[in-house]
VEXGUPA-555481 format. One record per residue (C-alpha): x, y, z; residue in three letters. Coordinates in steps of 0.5 Angstrom, whole numbers, padded with zeros to 4 digits, always signed. Each point is the difference from the previous one (the first is absolute). Layout:
// VEXGUPA-555481
XYZALA ...
This chain:
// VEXGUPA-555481
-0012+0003+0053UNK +0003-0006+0004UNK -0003-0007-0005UNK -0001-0007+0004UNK +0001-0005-0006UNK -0001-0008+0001UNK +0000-0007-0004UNK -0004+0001-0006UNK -0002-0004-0007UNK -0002+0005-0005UNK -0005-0001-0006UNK -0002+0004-0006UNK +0002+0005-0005UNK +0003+0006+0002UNK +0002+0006-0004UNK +0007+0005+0002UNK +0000+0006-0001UNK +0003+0005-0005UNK +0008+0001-0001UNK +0003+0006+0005UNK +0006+0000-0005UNK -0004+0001-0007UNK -0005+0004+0003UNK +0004+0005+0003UNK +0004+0000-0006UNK -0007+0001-0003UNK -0001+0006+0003UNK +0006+0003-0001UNK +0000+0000-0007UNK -0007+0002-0001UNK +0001+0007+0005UNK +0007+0001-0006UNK -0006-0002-0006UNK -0005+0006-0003UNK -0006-0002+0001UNK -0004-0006+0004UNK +0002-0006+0001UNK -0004-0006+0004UNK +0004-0004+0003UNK -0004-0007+0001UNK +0000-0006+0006UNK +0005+0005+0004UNK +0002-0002+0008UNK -0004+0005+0005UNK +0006-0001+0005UNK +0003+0006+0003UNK +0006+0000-0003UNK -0003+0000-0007UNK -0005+0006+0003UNK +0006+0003+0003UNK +0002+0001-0008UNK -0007+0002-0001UNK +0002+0006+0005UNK +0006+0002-0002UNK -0001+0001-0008UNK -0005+0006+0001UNK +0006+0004+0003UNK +0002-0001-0007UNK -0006+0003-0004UNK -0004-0007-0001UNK -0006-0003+0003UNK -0003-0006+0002UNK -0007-0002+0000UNK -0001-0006+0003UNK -0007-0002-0001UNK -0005-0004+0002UNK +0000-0003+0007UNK +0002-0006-0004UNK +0007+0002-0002UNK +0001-0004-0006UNK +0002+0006-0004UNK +0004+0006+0001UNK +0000+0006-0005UNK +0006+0005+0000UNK +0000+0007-0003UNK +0006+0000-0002UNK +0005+0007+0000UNK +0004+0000-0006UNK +0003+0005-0002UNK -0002+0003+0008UNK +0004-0005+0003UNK +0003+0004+0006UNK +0004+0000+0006UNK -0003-0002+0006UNK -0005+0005+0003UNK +0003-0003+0008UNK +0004-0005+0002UNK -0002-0006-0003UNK -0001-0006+0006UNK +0001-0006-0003UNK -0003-0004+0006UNK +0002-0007+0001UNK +0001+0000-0008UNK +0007-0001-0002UNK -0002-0001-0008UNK -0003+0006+0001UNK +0007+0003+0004UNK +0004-0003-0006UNK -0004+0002-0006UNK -0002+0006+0001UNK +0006+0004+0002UNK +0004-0001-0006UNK -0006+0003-0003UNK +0000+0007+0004UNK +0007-0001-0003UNK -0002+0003-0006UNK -0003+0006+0002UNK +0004+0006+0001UNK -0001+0002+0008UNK +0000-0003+0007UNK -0003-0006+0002UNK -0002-0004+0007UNK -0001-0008+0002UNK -0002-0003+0006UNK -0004-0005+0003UNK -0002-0005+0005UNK +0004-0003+0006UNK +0003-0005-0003UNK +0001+0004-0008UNK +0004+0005+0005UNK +0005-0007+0001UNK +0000-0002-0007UNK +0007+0003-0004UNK +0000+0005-0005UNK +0008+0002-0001UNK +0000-0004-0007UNK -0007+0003-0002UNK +0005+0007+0003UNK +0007-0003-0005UNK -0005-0001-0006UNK -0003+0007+0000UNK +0006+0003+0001UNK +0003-0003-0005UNK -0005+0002-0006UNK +0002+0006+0003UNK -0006+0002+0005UNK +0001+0002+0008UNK -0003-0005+0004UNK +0002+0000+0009UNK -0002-0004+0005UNK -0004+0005+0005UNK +0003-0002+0006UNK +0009+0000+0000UNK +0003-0006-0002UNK -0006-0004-0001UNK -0001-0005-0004UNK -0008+0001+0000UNK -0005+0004-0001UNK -0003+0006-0001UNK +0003+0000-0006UNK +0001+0007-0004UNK +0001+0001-0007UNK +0001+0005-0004UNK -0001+0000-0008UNK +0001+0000-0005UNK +0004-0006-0003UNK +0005+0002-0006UNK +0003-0003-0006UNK +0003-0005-0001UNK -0005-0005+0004UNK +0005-0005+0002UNK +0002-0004+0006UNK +0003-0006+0003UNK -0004-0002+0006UNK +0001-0008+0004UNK -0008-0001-0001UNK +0001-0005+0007UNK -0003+0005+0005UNK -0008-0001-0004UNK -0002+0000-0007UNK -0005+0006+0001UNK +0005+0006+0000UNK +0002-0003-0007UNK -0007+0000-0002UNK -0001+0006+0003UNK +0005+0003-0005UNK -0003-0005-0006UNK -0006+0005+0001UNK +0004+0006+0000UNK +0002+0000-0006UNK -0006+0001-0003UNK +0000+0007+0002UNK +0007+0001-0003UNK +0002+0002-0007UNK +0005-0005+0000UNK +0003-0008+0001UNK +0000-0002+0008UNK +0007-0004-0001UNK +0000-0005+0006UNK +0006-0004+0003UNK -0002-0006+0004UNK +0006-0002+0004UNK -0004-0005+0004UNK -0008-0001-0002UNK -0004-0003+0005UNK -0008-0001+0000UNK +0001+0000-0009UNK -0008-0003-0001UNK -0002+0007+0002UNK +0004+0004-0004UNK -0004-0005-0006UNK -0006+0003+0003UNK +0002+0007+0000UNK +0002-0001-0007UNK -0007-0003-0002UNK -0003+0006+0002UNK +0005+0006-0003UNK -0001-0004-0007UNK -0008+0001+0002UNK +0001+0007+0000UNK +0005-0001-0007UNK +0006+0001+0004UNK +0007-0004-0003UNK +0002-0004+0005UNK +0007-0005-0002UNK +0002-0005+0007UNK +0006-0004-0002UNK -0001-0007+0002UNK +0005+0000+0006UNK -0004+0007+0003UNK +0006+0003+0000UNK -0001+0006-0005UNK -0008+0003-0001UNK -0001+0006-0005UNK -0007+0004+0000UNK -0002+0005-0005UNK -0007+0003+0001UNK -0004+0002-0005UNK -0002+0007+0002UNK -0008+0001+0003UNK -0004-0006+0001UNK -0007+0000+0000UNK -0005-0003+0004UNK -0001-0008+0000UNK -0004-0006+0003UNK +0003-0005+0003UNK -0002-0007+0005UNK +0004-0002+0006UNK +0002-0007+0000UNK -0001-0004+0007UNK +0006+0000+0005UNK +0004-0006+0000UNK +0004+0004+0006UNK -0007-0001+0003UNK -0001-0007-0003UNK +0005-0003+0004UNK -0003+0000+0007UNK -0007-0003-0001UNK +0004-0005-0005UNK +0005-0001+0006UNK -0007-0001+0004UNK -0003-0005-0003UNK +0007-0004-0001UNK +0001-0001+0007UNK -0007-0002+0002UNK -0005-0005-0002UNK -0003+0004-0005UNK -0003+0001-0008UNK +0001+0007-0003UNK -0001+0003-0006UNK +0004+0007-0001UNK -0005+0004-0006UNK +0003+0005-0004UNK +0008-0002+0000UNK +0004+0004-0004UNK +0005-0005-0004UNK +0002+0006-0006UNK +0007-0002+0004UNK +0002+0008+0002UNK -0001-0002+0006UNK +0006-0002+0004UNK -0003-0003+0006UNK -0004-0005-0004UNK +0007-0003+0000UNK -0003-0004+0007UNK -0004-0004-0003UNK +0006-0005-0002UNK +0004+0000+0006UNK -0005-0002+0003UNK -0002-0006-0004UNK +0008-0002+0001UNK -0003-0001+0007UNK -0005-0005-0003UNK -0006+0005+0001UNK -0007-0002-0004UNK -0001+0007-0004UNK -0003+0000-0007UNK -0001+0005-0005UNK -0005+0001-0005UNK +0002+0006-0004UNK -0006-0001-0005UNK -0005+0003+0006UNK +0006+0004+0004UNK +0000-0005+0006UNK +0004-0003+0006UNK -0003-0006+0004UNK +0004-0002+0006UNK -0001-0006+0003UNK +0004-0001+0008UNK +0001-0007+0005UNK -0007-0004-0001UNK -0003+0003-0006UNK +0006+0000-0004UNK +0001-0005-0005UNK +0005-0005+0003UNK -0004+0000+0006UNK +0004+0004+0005UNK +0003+0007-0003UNK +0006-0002+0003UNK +0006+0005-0002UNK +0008-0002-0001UNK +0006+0003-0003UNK +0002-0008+0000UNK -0001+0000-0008UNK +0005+0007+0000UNK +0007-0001-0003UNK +0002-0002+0006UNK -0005+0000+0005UNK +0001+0007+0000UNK -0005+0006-0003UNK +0004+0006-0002UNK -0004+0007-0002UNK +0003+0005-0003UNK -0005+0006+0002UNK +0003+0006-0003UNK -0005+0001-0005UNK -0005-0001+0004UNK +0001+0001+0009UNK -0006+0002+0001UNK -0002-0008+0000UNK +0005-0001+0006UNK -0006+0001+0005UNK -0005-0006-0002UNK +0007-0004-0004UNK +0002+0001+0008UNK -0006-0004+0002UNK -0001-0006-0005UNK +0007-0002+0002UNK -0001+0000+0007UNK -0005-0005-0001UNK +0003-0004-0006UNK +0006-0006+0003UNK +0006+0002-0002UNK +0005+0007-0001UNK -0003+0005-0004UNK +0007+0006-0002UNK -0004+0006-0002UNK +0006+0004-0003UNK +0002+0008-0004UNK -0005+0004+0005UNK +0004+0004+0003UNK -0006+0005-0002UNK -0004-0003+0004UNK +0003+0004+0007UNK -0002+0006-0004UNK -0008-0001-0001UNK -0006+0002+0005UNK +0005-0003+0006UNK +0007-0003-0001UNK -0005-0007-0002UNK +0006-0005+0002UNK +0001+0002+0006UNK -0008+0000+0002UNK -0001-0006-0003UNK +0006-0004+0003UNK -0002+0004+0008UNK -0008-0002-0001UNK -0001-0007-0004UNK +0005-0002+0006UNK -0005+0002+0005UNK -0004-0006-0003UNK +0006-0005+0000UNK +0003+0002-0008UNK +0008-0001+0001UNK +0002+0005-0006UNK +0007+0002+0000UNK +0001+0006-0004UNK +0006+0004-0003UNK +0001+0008-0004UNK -0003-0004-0006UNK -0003-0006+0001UNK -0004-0003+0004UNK -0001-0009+0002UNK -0007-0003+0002UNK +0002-0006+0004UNK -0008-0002-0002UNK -0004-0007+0003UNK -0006-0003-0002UNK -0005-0002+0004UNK +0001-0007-0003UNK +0005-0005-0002UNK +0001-0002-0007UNK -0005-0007+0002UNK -0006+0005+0003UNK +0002+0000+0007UNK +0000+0005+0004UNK +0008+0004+0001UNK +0003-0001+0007UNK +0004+0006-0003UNK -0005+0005-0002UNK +0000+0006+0005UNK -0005+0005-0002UNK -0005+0002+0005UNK -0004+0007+0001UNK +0002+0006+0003UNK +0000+0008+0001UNK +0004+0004-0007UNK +0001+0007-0001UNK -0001+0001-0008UNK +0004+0007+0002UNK -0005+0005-0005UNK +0003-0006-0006UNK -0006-0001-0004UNK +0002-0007-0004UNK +0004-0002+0008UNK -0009+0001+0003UNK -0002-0005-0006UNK +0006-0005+0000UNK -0002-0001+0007UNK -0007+0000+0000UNK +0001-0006-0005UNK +0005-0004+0004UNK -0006+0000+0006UNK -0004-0004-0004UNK +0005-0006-0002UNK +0001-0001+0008UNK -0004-0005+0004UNK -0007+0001+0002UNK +0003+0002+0008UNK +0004+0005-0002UNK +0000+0007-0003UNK +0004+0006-0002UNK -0002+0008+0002UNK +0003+0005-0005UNK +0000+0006+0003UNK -0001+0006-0004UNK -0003-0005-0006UNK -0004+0007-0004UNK +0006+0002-0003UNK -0001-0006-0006UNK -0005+0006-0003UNK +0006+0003-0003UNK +0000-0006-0005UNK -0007-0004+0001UNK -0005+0004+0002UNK -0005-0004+0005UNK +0005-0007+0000UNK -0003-0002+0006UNK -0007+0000-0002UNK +0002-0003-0008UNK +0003-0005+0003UNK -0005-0001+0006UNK -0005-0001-0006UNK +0004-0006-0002UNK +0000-0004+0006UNK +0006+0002+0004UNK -0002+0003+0008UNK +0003+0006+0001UNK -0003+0005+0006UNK +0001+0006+0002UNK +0003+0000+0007UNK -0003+0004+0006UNK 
């Protein structure tokens, strides 16, 4: 499916779906408990209904409900939890890859892990190294591959200790946080380079749920993870995404436009939330009210200063400087607010970023070029050369040179998102084509719709 997206102002109330990183951990945890767990609030993407998928291989099951969806129940496995019954396809799930190997890990006999197109890209030789080190076997199918399919024999032996960078993902180290559960003994892990830390605190969070003993040193360099043996069944509610809560808020920032995003996490486990400040150091118009769990975001006219004009003028000299290792998956709509704020934006520490869905600081440098954005890019970092439509006086900026045009999102779910949004910022003569839009689903079920219901005009292209 191909989006047509054009100028826009946006109004209203809007509510993003539930967390993919705690719901997929849910899920998880409630397939080992025994017993029922209801996971409430969780998100129906395709990532969370390829866990869904997988964990019955493991002796568990999940009902889903009502056609509403706001509760999941799983019987858990137990003490029956198993080796998986088939290869396990993980789709385009990278959480679920990383997560759930190291589980299969524990379990004495062979198995295998594939995925998506994109899954069969995404390297798996440190995930190979960690297993290996616990003393399990683990190979790459193919000769001298670094990527998947992925196939491990358990199980892991004592003692459970490992030195590991933590730089290519955070998820292999959850991954092997929740394995300790299945163990008798500490899970000791060395983390020479730590990266994306507030999702190890999030990992941490759910494995003291289900009464493991967690210790994180303040640096993130040493974690230890000592389970409790058997668990039983939990409830437990999804907080909102803030990964999803980035684009509409990056929505309303670049057009004329009032909106009150519902439901907001502010528990601060989430390391995405992090955006909010950066993007108020650009002058944008966003205000909290953690009483009744909300944002609003004002943008151009109907901010409150009159214009929403974004700036790195008042950053320490006149540059904005983000460090995103803990949370690269805000580069995306980071990427497109810089481009329409006036000055230089460094968004830095995401080599990461080249590991993702796509190699996202290569395809956002190639595609918001397309539409005249001048990014200059390295193995790490990445500088939005931005421009406002306006002078710091109110008239219109002789420099500003974004326009419409047709974008490949490359099967990238926050790529399509980022790039819907940025068409609705542009003058009412232009408009940006996103090819290949559906794949957002992996994050934010019905986007367009939701978003179409606040306002902005995205349409199906014929």
């Amino acid at each position: 499916m191909d989006i047509i997206t054009k100028q826009s102002s946006l109004s209203g109330h809007i509510q993003v779906p539930g967390s993919k990183s705690h719901t997929i951990r849910a899920l998880l945890l409630a397939s080992l408990a025994e017993g029922e767990s209801h996971i409430y609030n969780p998100l129906p993407s395709a990532d969370c209904h390829s866990t869904a998928a997988a964990i019955p291989l493991l002796g568990a099951s999940v009902d889903f409900g009502t056609a509403a969806g706001n509760c999941w129940t799983v019987q858990g496995a137990g003490q029956s939890f198993h080796l998986p019954d088939d290869v396990v396809n993980v789709g385009n799930s990278g959480s679920l890859l990383y997560f759930l190997s190291p589980l299969a890990a524990t379990l004495e006999g062979w198995s295998v892990f594939t995925g998506d197109e994109s899954i069969r890209r995404r390297p798996v030789d440190h995930v190979v190294d960690a297993l290996r080190q616990l003393g399990a076997e683990a190979h790459t199918a193919h000769p001298g591959s670094s990527t998947c399919p992925l196939i491990i024999r358990g199980p892991v032996k004592k003692p459970c200790r490992l030195t590991t960078a933590g730089s290519v993902s955070s998820q292999y180290i959850s991954g092997l946080m929740m394995a300790a559960l299945r163990l008798d003994a500490p899970v000791e892990l060395e983390l020479t380079d730590p990266k994306e830390t507030p999702y190890l605190t999030m990992t941490q969070r759910w494995l003291e749920k289900v009464g493991a003993e967690v210790h994180i040193s303040a640096d993130y360099r040493h974690i230890s993870v000592k389970g409790a043996g058997l668990f039983s069944g939990f409830d437990a509610t999804v907080p909102s995404d803030w990964e999803a809560v980035a684009f509409p808020l990056v929505a309303a920032l670049l057009t004329d436009s009032e909106i009150t995003i519902d439901n907001v996490d502010f528990s601060g486990i989430q390391g995405d939330d992090a955006i909010v400040p950066i993007l108020r150091s650009l002058g944008a118009d966003i205000e909290e009210d953690r009483e009744k769990a909300t944002l609003t975001a004002r943008g151009g006219k109907k901010a409150r200063n009159g214009n929403g004009r974004l700036s790195t003028e008042a950053c320490p000299g006149g540059q904005l400087h983000v460090n995103l290792s803990g949370f690269p998956d805000a580069i995306c709509a980071l990427a497109v607010v810089a481009a329409f704020a006036e000055g230089d934006t460094y968004i830095e520490d995401i080599a990461v970023c080249r590991r993702k869905e796509t190699d996202r600081i290569e395809v956002l440098q190639k595609e918001l070029g397309k539409l005249g954005v001048a990014i200059e890019a390295g193995p790490d970092f990445m500088v939005v050369h931005g421009h406002s439509p306006l002078l710091a006086d109110g008239a219109a900026n002789p420099s500003f040179r974004i326009h419409g045009g047709e974008v490949e999102s490359y099967a990238d779910h926050r790529v399509a998102m980022s790039l819907a949004c940025l068409g609705l910022a542009l003058s009412d003569d232009e408009q940006v084509k996103v090819k290949g839009a559906e794949c957002c689903s992996v994050s934010f079920p019905r986007f367009y719709p939701v978003m179409e219901a606040i306002g902005a005009d995205f349409k199906e292209a014929q």
